[in-house]
N, C-alpha and C positions, 0 to 999 in steps of 0.2 A: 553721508550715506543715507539712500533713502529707503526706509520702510521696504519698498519692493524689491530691496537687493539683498534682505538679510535673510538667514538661514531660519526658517520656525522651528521650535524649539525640538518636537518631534524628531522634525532631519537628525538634528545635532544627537540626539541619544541615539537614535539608530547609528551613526557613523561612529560613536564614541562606543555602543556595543561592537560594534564589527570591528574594531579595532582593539578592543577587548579578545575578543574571541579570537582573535589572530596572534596576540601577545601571549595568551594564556597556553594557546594550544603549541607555538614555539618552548615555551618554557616545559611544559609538561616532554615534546618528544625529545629536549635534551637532559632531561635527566636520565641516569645510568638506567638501566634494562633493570641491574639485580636490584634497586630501591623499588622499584614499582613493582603491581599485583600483577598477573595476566589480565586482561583482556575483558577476560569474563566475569572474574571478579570487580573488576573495573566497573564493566555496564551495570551489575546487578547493586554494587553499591548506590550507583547513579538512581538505579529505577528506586531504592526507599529514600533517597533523598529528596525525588521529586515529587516523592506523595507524602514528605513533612509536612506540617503546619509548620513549621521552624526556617522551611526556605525561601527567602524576599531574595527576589531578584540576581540567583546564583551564590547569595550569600547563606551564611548558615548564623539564623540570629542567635541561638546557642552559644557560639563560640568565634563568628566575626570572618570564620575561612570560605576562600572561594571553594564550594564542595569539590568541582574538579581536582583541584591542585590536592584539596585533603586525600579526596577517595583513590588518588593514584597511587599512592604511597602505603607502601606494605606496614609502617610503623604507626602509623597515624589509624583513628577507630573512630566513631564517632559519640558526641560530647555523650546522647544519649544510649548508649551500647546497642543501636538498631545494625551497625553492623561492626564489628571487632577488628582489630590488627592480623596481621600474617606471620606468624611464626618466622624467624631468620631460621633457616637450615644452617644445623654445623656441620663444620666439615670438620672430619678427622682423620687424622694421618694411620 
C-alpha cells in the first residue's frame, strides 16, 4: 500500500464521528417515549451542556457519558446539578 492510497487521519475521524452520530441518534430514537424528557427539555439540557467547560468532544469529563444519551433520559441529571431529573408521574387507580 502506498502512501497515496491511505486514508489521512482527519478523513478517518470525520467518518468515525458520522458513524457516531448515526449509532448514537438510533439508539436514542429507540428507547421507550415514557424514559425520555420532551423535546424541549431535551434541547435546553443540550444548550448548558454545550457551554460547559466539562464538554470534550460530546463527552462529559465529569462523569465519562455521551451528554446526548444522558440529557435524554428523564432519570439521569447532571454530575454537576446544572440541569436536574424529571419527576416519574404516578399514576393511581
Amino acid at each position: 500500500m502506498t502512501s497515496s492510497s491511505r486514508e489521512c487521519k482527519a478523513c478517518i475521524l470525520a467518518k468515525i464521528d458520522a458513524e457516531y452520530a448515526a449509532n448514537l441518534e438510533q439508539r436514542i430514537k429507540h428507547i421507550d417515549y415514557s424514559l425520555k424528557v420532551d423535546e424541549k427539555t431535551y434541547q435546553e439540557r443540550m444548550e448548558i451542556c454545550k457551554g460547559c467547560d466539562k464538554l470534550l468532544d460530546a463527552l462529559c469529563r465529569a462523569c465519562g457519558c455521551y451528554v446526548e444519551l444522558r440529557g435524554v433520559m428523564r432519570k439521569n441529571s447532571c454530575p454537576y446539578r446544572k440541569w436536574l431529573a424529571v419527576e416519574t408521574e404516578c399514576v393511581t387507580n
